[in-house]
C-alpha positions in Angstrom: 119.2 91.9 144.5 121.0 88.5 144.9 124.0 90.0 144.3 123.4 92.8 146.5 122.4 90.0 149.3 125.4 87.6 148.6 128.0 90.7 148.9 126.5 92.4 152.0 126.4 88.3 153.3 130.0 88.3 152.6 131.1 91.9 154.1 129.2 91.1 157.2 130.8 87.4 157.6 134.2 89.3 157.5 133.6 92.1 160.1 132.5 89.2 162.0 135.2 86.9 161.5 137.4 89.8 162.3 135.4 91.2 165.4 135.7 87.3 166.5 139.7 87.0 166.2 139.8 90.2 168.2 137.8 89.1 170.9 140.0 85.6 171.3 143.0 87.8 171.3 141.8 89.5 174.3 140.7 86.5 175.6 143.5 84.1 175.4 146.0 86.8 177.0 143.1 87.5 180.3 142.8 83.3 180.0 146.8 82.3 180.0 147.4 84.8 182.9 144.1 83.9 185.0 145.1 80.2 184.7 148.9 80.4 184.8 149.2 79.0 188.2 146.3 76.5 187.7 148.2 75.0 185.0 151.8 75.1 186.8 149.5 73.1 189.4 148.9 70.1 186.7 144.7 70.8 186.8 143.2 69.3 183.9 141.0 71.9 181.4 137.7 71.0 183.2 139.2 71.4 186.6 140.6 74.7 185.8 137.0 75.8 184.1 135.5 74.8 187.0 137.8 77.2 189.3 137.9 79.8 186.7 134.4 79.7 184.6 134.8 81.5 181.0 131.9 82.8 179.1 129.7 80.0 177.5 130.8 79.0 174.2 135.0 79.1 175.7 137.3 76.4 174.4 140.2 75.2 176.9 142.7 72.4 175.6 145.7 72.1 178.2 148.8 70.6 177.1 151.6 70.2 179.5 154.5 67.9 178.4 154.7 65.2 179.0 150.8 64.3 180.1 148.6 63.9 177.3 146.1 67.2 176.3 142.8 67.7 178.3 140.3 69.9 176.7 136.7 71.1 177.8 134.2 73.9 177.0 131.7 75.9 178.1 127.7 75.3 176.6 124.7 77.6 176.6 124.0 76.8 180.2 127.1 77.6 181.2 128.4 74.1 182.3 131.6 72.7 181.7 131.7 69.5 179.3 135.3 67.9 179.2 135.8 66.5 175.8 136.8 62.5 175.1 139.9 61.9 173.9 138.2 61.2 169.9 137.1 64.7 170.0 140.2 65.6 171.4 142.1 64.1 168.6 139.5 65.1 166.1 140.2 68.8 167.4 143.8 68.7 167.5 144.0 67.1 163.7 141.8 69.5 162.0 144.0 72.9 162.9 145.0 73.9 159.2 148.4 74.9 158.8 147.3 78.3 157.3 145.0 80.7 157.6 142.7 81.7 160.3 142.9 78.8 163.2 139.2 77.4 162.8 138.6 73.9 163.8 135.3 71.6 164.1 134.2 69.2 166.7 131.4 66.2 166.4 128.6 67.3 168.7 129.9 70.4 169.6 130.3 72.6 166.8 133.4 75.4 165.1 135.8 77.2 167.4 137.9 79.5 166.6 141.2 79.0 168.7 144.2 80.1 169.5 147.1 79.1 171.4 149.7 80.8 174.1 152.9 79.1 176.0 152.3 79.0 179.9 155.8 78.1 181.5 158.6 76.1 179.9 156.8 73.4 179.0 152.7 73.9 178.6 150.2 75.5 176.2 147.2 77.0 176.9 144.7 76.8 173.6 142.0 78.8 173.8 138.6 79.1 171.2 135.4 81.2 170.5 132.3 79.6 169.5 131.5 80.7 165.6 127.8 79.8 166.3 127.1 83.3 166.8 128.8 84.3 163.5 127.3 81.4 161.8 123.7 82.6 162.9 123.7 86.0 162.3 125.4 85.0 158.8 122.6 82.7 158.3 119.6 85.4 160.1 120.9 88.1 157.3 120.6 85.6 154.1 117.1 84.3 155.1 115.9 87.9 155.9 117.8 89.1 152.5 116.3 85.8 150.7 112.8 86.8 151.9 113.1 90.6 150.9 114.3 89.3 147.6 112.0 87.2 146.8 108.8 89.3 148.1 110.7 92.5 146.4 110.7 90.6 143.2 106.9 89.3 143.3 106.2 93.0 144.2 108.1 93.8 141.0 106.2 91.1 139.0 103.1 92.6 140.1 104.0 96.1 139.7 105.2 95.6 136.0 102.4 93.5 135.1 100.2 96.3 136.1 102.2 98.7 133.7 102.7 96.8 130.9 99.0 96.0 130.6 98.1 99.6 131.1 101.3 100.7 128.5 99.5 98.1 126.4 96.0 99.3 126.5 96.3 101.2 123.2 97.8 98.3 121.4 94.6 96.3 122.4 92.4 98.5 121.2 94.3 98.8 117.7 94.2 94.9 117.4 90.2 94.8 118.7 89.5 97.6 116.2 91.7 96.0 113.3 90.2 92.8 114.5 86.8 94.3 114.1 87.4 95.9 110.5 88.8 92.5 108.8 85.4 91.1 110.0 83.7 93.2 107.8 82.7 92.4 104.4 84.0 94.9 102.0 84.2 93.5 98.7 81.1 94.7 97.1 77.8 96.7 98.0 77.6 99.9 99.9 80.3 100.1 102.8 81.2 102.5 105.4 84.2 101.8 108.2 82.6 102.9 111.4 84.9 101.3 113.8 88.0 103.0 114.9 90.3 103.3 117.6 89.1 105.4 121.0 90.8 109.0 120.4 92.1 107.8 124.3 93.6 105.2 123.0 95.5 107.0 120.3 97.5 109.9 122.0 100.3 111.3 119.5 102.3 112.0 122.2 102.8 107.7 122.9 104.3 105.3 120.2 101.3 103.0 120.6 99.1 106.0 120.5 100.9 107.2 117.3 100.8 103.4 116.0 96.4 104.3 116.7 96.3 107.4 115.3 98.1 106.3 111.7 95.3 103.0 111.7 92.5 105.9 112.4 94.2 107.3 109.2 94.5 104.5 107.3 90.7 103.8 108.2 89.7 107.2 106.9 91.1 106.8 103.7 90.0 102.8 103.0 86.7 104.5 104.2 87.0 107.6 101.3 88.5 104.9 99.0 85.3 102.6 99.4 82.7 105.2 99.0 84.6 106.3 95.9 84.4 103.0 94.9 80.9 102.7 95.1 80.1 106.1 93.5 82.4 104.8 90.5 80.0 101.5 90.3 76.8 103.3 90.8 78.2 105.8 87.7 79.1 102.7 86.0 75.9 101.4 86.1 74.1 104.4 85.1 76.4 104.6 82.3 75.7 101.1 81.1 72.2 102.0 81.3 72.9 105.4 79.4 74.8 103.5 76.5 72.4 100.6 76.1 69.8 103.5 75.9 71.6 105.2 73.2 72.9 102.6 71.6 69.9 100.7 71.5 67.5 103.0 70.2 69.6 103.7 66.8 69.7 99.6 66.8 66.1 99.6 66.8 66.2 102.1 64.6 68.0 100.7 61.7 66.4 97.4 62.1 63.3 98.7 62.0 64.0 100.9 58.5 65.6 98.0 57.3 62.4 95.4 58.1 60.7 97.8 55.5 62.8 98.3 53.2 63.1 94.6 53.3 59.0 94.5 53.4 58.7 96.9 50.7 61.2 95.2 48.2 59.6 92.2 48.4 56.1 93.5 48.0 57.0 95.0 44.9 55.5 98.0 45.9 55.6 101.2 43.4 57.2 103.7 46.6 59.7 101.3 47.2 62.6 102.9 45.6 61.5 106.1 47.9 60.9 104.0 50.9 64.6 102.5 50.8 66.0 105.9 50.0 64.3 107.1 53.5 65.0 104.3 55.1 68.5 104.4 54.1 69.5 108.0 55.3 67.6 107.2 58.6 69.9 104.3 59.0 72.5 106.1 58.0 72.1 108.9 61.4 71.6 106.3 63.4 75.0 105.0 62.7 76.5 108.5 63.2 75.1 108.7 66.1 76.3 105.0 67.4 79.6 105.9 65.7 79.9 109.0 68.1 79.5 107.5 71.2 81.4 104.8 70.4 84.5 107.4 69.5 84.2 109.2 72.5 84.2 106.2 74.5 87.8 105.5 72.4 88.9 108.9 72.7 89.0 108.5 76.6 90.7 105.0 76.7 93.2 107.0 74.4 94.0 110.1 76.2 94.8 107.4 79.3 97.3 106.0 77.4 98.7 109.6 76.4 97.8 109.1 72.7 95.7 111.4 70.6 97.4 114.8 70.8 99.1 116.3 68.0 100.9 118.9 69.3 101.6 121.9 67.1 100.8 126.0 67.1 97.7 126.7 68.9 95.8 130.1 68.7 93.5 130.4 71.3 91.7 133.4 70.4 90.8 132.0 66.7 89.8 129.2 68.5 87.4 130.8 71.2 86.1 132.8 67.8 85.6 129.4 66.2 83.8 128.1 68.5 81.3 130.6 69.5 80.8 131.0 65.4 79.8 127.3 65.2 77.1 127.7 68.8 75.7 130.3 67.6 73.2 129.2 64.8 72.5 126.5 67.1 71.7 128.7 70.0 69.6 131.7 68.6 67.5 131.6 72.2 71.2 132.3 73.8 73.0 135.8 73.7 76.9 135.0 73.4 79.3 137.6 73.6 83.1 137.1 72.9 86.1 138.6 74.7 89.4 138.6 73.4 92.6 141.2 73.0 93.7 142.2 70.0 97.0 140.0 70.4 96.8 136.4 69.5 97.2 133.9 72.6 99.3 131.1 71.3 100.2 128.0 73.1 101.3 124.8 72.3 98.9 121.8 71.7 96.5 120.2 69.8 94.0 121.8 68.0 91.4 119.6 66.9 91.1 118.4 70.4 91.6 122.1 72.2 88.3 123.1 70.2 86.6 120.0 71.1 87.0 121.4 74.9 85.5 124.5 73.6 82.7 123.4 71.9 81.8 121.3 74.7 81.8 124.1 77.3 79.6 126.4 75.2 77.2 123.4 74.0 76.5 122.8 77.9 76.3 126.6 78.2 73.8 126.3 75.4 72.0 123.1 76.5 71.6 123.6 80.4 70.5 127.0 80.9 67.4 128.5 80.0 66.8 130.9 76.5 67.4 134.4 77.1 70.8 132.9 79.1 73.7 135.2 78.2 77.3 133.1 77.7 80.4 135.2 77.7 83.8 133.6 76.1 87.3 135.0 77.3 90.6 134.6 76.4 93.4 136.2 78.6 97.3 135.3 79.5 98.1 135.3 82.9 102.1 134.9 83.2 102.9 131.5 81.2 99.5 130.4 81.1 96.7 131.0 79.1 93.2 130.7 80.2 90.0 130.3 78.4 86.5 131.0 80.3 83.1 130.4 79.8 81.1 132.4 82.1 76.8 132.1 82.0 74.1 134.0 83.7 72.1 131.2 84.1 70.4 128.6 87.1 74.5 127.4 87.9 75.4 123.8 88.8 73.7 121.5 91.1 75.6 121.8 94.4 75.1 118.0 95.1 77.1 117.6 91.2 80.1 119.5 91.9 82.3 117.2 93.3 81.8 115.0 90.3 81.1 117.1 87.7 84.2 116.3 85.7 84.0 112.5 86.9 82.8 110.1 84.0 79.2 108.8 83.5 78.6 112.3 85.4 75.4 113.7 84.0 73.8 117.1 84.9 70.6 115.6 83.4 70.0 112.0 84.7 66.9 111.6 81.6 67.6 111.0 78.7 66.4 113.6 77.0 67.5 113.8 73.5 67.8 117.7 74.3 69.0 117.6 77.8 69.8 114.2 78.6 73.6 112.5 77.9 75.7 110.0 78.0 77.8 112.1 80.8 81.3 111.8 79.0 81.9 115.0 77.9 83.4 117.2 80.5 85.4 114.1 81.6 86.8 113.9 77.8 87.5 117.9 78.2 89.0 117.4 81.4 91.0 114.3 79.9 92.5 116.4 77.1 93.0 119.6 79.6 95.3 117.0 81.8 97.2 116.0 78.5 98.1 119.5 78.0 99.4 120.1 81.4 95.8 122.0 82.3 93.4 122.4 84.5 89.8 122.9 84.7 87.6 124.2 87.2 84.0 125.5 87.6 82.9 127.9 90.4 79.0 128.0 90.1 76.3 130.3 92.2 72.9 131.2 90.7 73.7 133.7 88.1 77.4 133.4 88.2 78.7 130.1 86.7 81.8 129.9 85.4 84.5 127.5 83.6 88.2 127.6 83.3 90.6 126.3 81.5 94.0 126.9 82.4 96.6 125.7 79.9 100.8 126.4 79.9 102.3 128.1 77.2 104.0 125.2 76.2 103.7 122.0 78.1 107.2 120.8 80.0 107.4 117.8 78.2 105.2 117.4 75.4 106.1 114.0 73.9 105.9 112.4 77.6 102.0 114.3 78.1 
């Protein structure tokens, strides 16, 4: 806008300037032929304005040889106002001797002047006041000063007003991310309620988009913290569940070896039978600490991918196997076993394959009621092979499905010798499923439960799994 108000400044001063050098034109030819005979009379500049007045702002100088100049001009009022000799010499020294003929008088102000010969031997030099040019020079930069400056505050103002509104969305992200690190979230229960205004984060902005991906982020945090605390809760419960287990067998053999102890000592004539008791008591109490303790080192294991021994795995005879060994245990149970007449072979471990097994069909067996009838399959569907273990029975707790597999997960939370567990065993079959390149699934209604295990062929890379 400066620059806009400096050139149009500058244009104007030039059709001015130029309008100005017309008019004096015109002027000094009607001037030089009004006063011809004036001047051939010897009449001084302010006689002859007096005679023959000129518009107000006129410059006369009249120079006839060999009488000294006489100059005079014309002011607002339209009087005539002869000027001293100083300004007179003043004048007559400041014509440049190129350019435009522009010349400055103390106390009277900038002509513009030019000159004609009148006769053999005078000159007739007449000016135009520049006031007016000066003025509406002057008028034009103080009304293009004012616009400027009130067009810039408007402009302050106006993008003020939008960038606090553009930047609406981005206060709300820092209030709500202000909000958020306020919160304590290191331990206990938590839950991220705050988020940003769904106003505030419109896809269709950048800032909006930069709102929507926090409301993301917050979701998942949120998820990742409630997972959390349902891992410590589990944790907990399995603490509990192991000190249980572990504790009782503790007791246990302390408390058989207290009297064998007491009965050694005494001397007593059944003491040889009491240690023998005592000693196989002690002795499945240890087997039973020994178990938990294994599984609890087959699961650190299978996270480091260690434990599998890969080799040629029928999963037919294994399904057979495994159903053979659940059934004496399980006489309340009807099993039934479906298989082809082809083998099923894949590639994997045994000993572990048939510890998923037998821990499918021992839940079978331990969480549904007698009567209960458990159907095994075994069937190929393109590279994979899949194993199912399908019941009759009540089905899964919904409020357990979505951490059936997880560990410390138990279906029982007693602890039952019968029902109750120490909740690692579907996480150790899902563990070894994962090693194979599996999966494992359950889909559970009253009557209809079932669980699958879907394992490849032959693993894509069996030394990395």
């Amino acid at each position: 806008m400066v620059l806009v108000g400096v050139a149009t400044s500058a244009i104007l001063g030039t059709v001015l300037e130029d309008g100005l050098a017309r008019d004096l034109k015109s002027q000094v030819a009607r001037t030089a032929n009004g006063v011809h005979s004036y001047v051939m009379a010897g009449m001084t500049a302010e006689e002859i304005l007096a005679e023959q007045p000129l518009p107000p702002g006129t410059l006369l100088v009249v120079e006839t040889s060999p009488e000294p100049p006489s100059a005079a001009y014309i002011d607002d009022d339209s009087s005539v106002v002869a000027l001293t000799d100083a300004q007179i010499e003043q004048l007559i020294e400041s014509i440049p001797e190129e350019g435009p003929l522009v010349v400055t008088v103390d106390g009277v102000g900038t002509f513009r002047v030019e000159g004609e010969r009148v006769g053999p031997s005078s000159i007739v030099v007449v000016g135009l006041s520049r006031d007016d040019v000066a003025s509406t020079i002057g008028r034009m930069l103080t009304t293009i000063g004012l616009l400027t400056a009130g067009g810039l505050l408007l402009l302050a103002v106006a993008t003020a007003w939008t960038i606090r509104r553009g930047l609406a969305p981005l206060r709300a992200v820092a209030d709500t991310a202000a909000r958020v690190s306020a919160l304590q979230l290191d331990q206990g229960e938590v839950s991220i309620s705050e988020r940003v205004p769904a106003r505030e984060a419109d896809p269709r902005t950048e800032v909006g988009r930069v709102g929507a991906a926090l409301n993301t982020l917050l979701d998942h945090v949120d998820e990742s913290l409630s997972a959390r605390q349902r891992n410590e809760e589990r944790m907990r419960s399995f603490v509990a569940d192991a000190s249980h287990e572990l504790r009782t067998p503790l007791a246990s053999i302390r408390g058989y070896s207290e009297l064998s102890l007491t009965a050694l000592s005494r001397g007593q004539s059944t003491a040889l039978e009491t240690t023998e008791a005592s000693l196989e008591r002690i002795q499945a109490q240890s087997l039973r600490m020994t178990s938990l303790v294994e599984d609890l080192l087959l699961l650190a294991r299978l996270d480091e991918g260690q434990e599998l021994v890969y080799g040629t795995v029928d999963l037919t005879r294994l399904a057979i196997d495994a159903v053979g060994d659940v059934t004496p245990t399980g006489p309340d149970h009807e099993w039934v076993l479906e298989v082809g007449d082809e083998p099923v072979l894949i590639a994997g471990d045994t000993g572990r394959l048939h510890q998923v097994a037998a821990n499918l069909l021992a839940n079978a067996r331990t969480h549904t009621p007698a009567g209960t009838t458990v159907t095994v399959s075994v069937s190929r569907n393109g590279s994979d092979a899949i194993l199912r273990v399908h019941d009759d029975g009540p089905g899964v707790d919904p409020s357990l499905k979505g951490e059936l597999f997880e560990r410390f997960s138990r279906a029982d939370r007693s602890r039952a010798r019968q029902t109750g567990g120490t909740g690692l065993g579907l996480s150790i079959a899902r563990a070894i499923v994962d090693a194979h390149g599996g999966s494992i699934r359950v889909t559970s209604e009253p009557g209809d439960t079932t669980f699958e295990v879907r394992l490849p062929a032959r693993p894509a890379d069996p030394v990395a799994s």
